[in-house]
C-alpha positions in Angstrom: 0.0 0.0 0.0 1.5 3.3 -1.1 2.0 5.8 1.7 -0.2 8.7 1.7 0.3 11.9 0.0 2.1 14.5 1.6 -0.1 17.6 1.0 2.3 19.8 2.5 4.7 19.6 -0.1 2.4 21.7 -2.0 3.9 24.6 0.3 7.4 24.0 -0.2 9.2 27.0 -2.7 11.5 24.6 -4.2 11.9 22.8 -7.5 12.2 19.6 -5.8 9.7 19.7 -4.3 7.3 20.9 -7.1 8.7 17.7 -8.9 8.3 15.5 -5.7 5.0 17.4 -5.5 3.8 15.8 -9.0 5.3 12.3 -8.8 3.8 12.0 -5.5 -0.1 13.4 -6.5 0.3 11.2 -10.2 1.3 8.3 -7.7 -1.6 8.9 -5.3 -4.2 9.2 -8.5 -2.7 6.0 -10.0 -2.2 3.7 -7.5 -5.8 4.2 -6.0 -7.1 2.8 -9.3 -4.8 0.1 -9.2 -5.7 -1.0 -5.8 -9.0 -2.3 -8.2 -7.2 -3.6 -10.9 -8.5 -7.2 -11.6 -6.2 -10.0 -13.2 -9.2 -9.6 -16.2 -8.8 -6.0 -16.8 -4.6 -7.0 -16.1 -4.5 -9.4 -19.6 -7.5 -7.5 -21.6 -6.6 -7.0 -24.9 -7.9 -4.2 -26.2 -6.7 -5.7 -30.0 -5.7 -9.0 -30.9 -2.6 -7.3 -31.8 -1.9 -5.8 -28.4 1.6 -6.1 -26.7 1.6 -8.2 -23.4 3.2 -10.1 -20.2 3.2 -13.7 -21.3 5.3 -16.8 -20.2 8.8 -16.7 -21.8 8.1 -19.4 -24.2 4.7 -17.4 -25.8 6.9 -14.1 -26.3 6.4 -14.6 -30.3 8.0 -12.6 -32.9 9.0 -9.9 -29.8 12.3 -9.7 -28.0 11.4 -10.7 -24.1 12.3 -8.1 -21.2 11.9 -9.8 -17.8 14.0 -12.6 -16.3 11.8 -14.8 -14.9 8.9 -16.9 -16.1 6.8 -14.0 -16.9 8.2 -11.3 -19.7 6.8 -8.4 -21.5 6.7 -8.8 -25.4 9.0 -5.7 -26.1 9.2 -4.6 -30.0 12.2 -3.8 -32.0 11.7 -0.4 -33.2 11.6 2.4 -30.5 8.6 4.0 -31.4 6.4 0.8 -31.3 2.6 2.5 -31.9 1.0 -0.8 -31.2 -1.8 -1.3 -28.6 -0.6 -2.5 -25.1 -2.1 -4.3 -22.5 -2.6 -3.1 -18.7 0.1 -5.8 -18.0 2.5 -4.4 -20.2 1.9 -1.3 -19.0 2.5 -1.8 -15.4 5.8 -4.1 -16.6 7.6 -0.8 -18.3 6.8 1.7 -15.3 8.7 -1.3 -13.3 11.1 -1.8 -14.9 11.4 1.8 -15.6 11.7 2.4 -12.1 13.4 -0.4 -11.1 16.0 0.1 -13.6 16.8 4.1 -12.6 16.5 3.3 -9.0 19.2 0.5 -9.2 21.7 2.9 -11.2 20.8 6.3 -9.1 20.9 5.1 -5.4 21.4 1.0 -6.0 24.7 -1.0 -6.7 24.6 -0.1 -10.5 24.6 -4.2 -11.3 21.5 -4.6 -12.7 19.7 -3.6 -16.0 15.8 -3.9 -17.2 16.0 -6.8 -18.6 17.2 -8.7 -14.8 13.3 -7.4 -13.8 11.0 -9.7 -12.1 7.5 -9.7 -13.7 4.2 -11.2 -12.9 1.7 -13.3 -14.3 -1.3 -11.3 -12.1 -2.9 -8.1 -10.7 -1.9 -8.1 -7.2 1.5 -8.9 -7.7 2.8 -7.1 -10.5 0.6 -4.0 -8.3 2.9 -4.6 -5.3 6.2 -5.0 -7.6 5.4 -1.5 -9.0 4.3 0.2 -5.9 7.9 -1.2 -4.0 9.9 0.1 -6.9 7.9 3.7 -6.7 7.9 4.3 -2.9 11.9 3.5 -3.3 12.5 6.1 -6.1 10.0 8.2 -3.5 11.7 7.6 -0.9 15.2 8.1 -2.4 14.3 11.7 -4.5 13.1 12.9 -1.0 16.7 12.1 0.7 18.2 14.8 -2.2 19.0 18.1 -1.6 18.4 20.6 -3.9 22.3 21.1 -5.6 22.0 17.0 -5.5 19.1 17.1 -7.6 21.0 19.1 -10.1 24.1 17.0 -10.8 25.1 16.2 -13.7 25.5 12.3 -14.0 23.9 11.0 -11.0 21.7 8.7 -12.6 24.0 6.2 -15.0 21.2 3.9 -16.3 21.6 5.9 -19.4 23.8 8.1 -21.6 21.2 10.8 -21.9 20.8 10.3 -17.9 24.7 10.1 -17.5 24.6 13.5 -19.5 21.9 15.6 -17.7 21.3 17.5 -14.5 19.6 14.4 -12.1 16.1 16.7 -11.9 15.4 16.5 -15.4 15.8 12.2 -15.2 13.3 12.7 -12.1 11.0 14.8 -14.5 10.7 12.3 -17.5 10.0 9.5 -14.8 7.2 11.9 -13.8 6.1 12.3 -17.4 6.1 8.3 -18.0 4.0 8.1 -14.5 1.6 10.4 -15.8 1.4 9.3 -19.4 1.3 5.3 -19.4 -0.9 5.8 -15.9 -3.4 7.7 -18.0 -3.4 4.7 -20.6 -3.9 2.8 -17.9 -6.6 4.0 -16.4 -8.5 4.6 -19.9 -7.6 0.7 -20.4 -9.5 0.2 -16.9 -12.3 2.5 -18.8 -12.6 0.8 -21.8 -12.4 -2.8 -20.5 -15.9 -1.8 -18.1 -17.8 -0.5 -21.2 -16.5 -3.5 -23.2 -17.7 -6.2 -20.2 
């Protein structure tokens, strides 16, 4: 269970914590919508088409990301357009946070693809919420002139290139934009029932 929102950040005259301020609200919005998710709504496919979490041996034509038993079909081009399932969904903020969390403030071992996924709701609910409340948790520990240097983050080369507030900022900006799919994807899967 995510830890409540902490309204008084609203009243803090700081970039960080405008930028904590919107992870945290986007966090709040999202997971009280997942705390519904089904494991029905978790596979629906809004197309046939529609990327997915499967078992590693029903990946298909896609590349597999996850190192378990359960992986995300992920696409070869970048800019994949393609429908995507709730499950998938869930799997990339993961492994999205996992991935910058483990190369900001972990041991810098592990990449996305070493991510544990799940084959149902609750868990791969829990799985995101522990890797959120860590990046949380660790954003919160930064001081301003930490949340500025360059190079912080090494999970990437833009990341490796860029003041550590603007990698907190896209996070945000994946937060808010595949947590709006989802929920539309929790929308359209009660008209479709």
């Amino acid at each position: 269970m995510p830890e409540p929102f902490d309204w008084d950040i609203l009243q803090r005259p700081s970039a960080m914590a405008m930028v904590r301020g919107q992870l945290g609200f986007s966090w709040m919005v999202l997971s009280g919508r997942l705390a519904r998710l089904t494991d029905e709504e978790y596979f629906w496919r809004p197309s046939s088409e529609a990327l997915t979490v499967v078992r590693r041996p029903y990946a298909g034509r896609f590349r597999s990301l996850g190192s378990g038993e359960w992986v995300a079909q992920w696409p070869d081009e970048p800019d994949h357009r393609g429908p995507r399932t709730i499950a998938w969904l869930i799997a990339h903020l993961t492994e999205t946070f996992f991935w910058r969390w483990e190369w900001t403030f972990g041991e810098s071992r592990q990449g996305r693809a070493d991510i544990t996924l799940h084959g149902n709701a609750q868990d791969a609910v829990a799985w995101l919420t522990h890797w959120v409340d860590a990046w949380q948790h660790s954003i919160a520990e930064l001081d301003e002139e930490q949340a500025m240097t360059v190079g912080l983050s090494q999970a990437t080369e833009l990341d490796a290139a860029e003041p550590f507030g603007h990698v907190v900022l896209r996070l945000n900006r994946e937060l808010i934009h595949h947590g709006s799919e989802i929920m539309t994807l929790q929308d359209l899967h009660a008209l479709a029932a």
